[in-house]
LUMSE-561018 format. One record per residue (C-alpha): residue number from 1; x, y, z. Coordinates in nm, 3 decimals, decimal comma. Example, Ala and Ser with C-alpha at 12.3 -4.5 7.8 and 13.67 -1.06 7.14 Angstrom:
<nodes>
NODE   pos        c1        c2        c3
NODE     1     1,230    -0,450     0,780
NODE     2     1,367    -0,106     0,714
</nodes>
This chain:
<nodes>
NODE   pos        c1        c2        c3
NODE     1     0,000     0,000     0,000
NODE     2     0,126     0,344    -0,087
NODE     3     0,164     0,593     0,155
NODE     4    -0,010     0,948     0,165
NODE     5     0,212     1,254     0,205
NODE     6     0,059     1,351     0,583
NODE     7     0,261     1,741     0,591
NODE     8     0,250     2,009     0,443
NODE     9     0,551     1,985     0,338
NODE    10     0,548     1,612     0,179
NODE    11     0,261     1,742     0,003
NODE    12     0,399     2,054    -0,165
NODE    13     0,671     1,774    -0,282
NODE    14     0,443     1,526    -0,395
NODE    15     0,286     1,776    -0,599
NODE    16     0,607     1,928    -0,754
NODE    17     0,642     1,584    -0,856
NODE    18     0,338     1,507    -0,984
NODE    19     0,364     1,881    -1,210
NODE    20     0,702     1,803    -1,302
NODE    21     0,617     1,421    -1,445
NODE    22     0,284     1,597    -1,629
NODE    23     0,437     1,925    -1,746
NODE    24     0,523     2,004    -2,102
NODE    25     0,859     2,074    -2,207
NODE    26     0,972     2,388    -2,264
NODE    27     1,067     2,452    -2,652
NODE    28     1,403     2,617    -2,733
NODE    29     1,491     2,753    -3,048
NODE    30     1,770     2,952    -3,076
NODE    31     2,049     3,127    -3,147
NODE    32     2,037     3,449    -3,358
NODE    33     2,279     3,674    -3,443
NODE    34     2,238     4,010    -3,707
NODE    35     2,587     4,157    -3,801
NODE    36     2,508     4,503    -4,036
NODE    37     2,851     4,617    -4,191
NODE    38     2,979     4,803    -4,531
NODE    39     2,624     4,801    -4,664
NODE    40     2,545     4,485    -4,604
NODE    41     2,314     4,299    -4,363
NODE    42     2,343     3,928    -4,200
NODE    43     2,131     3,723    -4,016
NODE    44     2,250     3,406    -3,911
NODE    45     2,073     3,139    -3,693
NODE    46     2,124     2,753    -3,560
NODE    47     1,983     2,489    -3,610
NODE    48     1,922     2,339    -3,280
NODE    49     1,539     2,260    -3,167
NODE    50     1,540     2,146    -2,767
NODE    51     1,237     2,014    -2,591
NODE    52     1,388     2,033    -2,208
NODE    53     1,719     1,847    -2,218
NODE    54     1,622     1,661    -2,542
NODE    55     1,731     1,770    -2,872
NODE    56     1,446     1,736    -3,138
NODE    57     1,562     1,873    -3,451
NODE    58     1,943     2,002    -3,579
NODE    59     1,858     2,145    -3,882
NODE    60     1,569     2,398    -3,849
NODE    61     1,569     2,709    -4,051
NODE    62     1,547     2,967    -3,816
NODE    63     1,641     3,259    -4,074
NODE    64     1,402     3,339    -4,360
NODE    65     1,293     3,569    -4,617
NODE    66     1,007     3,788    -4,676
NODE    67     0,876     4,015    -4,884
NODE    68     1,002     3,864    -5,212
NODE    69     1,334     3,866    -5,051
NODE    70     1,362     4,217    -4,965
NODE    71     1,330     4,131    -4,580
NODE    72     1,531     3,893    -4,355
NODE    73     1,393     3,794    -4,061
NODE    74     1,511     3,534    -3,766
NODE    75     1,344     3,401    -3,454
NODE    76     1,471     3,319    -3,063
NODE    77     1,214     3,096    -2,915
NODE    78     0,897     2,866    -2,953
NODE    79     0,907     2,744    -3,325
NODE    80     0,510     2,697    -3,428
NODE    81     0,483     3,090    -3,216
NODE    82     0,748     3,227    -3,496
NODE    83     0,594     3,041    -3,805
NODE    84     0,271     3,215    -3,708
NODE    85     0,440     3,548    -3,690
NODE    86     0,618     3,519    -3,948
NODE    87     0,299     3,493    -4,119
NODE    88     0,163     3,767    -3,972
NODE    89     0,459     3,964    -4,066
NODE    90     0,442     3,877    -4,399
NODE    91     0,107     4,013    -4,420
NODE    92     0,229     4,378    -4,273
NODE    93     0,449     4,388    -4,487
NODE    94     0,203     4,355    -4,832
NODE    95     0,001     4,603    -4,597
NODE    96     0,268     4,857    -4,578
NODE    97     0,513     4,767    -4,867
NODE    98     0,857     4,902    -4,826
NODE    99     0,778     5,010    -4,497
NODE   100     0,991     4,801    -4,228
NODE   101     0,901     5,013    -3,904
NODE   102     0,601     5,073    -3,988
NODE   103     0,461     4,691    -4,065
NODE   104     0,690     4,615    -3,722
NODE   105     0,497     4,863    -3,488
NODE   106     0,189     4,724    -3,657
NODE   107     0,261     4,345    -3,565
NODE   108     0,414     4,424    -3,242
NODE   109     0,060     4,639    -3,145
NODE   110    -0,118     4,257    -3,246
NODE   111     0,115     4,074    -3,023
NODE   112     0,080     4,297    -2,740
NODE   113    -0,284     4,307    -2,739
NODE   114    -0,426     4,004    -2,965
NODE   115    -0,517     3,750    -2,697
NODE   116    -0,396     3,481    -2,932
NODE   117    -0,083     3,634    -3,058
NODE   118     0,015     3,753    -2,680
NODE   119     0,049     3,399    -2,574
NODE   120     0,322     3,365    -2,881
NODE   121     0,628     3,292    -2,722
NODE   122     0,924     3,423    -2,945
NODE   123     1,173     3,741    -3,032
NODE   124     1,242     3,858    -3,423
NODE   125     1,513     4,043    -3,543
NODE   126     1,403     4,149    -3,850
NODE   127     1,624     4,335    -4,124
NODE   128     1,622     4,519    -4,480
NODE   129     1,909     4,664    -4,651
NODE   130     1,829     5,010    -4,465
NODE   131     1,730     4,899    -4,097
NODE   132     1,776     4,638    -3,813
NODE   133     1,453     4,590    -3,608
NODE   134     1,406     4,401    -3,248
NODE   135     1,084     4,270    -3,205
NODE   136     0,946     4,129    -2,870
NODE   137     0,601     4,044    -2,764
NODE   138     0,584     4,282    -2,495
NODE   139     0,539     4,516    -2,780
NODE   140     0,862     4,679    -2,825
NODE   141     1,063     4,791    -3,147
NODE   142     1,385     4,833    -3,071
NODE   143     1,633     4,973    -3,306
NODE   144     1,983     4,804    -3,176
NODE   145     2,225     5,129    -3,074
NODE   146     2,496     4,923    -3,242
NODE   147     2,536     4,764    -3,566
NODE   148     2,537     4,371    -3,404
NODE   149     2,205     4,283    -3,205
NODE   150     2,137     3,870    -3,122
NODE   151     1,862     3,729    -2,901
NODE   152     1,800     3,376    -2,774
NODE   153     1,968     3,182    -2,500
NODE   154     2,310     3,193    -2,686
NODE   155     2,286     3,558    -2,777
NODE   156     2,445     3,709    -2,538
NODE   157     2,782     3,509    -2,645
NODE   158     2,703     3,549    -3,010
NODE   159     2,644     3,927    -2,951
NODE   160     2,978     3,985    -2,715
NODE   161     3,180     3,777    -2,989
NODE   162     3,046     3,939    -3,240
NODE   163     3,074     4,298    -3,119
NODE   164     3,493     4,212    -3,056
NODE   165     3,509     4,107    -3,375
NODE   166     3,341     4,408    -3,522
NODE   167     3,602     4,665    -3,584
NODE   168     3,871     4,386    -3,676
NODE   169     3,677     4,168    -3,971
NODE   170     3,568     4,385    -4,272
NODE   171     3,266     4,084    -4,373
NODE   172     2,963     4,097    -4,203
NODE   173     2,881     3,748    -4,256
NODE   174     3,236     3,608    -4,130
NODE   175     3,196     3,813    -3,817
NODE   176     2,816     3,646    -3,755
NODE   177     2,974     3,297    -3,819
NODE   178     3,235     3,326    -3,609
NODE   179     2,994     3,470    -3,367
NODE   180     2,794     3,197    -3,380
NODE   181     3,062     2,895    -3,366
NODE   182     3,158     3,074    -3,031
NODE   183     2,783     3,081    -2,911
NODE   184     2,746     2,687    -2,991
NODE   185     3,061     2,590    -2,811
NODE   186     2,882     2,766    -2,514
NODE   187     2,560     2,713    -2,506
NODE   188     2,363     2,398    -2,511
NODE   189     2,077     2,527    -2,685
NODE   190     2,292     2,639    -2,996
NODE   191     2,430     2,429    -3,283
NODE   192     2,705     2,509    -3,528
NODE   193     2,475     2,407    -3,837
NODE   194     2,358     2,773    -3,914
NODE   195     2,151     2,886    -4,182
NODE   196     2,235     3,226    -4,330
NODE   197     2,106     3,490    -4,479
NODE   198     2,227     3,854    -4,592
NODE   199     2,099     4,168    -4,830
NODE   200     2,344     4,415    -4,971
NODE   201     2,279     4,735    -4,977
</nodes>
């Protein structure tokens, strides 16, 4: 016969248990890294997909294009969240053609106050040949102060190794790999199979 948890105590632990055998796993995708340089722009992104401590998926594109390639957006965060903003995105941006800033503030008003979007779970940094956008889903556009910006739970290693490389490698795209490769040996949510893409001004 099993025994009942009798304090208060055993019981708070019984039920830790019993949320941490039933809970979900937390989704991961990440890293991303956006290196603008000499008229050009880079976004570059891993492949790694992590439910809790198990990997998933080593090859997801986390770096697309929009707009009939004029855009280049990447994603830190729940996968299916960024797929549907990325849609939604897309759809600014037919609303408000050439436009980046404006079809961001317009998404980032829908995540804020949508209450299906709000529950999205994800960060975009999104990029044309002209401007560098962070978008979060408290509702913020954020124009990065410098010219390297990176979110996820390797971005802080991608962004420091990118901004030391900065003044000392003239190609934007070598600086975000190398960025990158750091980031992966670092974090455990980051992979060194990247996907890459870039816009010249």
């Amino acid at each position: 016969m099993t025994s009942q948890p009798k304090t208060p105590l055993e019981r708070r632990r019984a039920l830790r248990h019993i949320k941490a055998m039933t809970d979900q796993p937390d989704w991961h995708g990440t890293t991303i890294v956006c290196v603008r340089k000499n008229g050009k722009v880079v976004i570059a992104g891993d492949g790694q997909v992590s439910a809790g401590p198990t990997i998933l998926k080593g090859n997801a594109r986390k770096v697309r294009r929009l707009a009939d390639g004029a855009v280049i957006v990447g994603f830190a965060g729940a996968t299916a969240d960024a797929f549907a903003l990325f849609e939604r995105l897309e759809q600014k941006l037919e609303r408000f053609p050439k436009q980046l800033a404006r079809a961001c503030v317009e998404l980032a008003k829908d995540w804020r106050t949508d209450r299906a979007l709000r529950r999205l779970d994800a960060m975009l940094i999104v990029a044309d040949k002209d401007e560098t956008l962070l978008l979060t889903g408290a509702g913020d556009v954020l124009e990065p102060e410098h010219q390297v910006v990176a979110v996820g739970s390797g971005g802080n290693y991608a962004l420091a190794a990118a901004r030391a490389l900065y003044d000392h490698v003239g190609d934007p795209e070598a600086i975000a790999r190398e960025a990158m490769k750091i980031a992966a040996e670092i974090c455990v949510y980051t992979n060194g199979k990247l996907t890459v893409e870039k816009l010249d001004g």
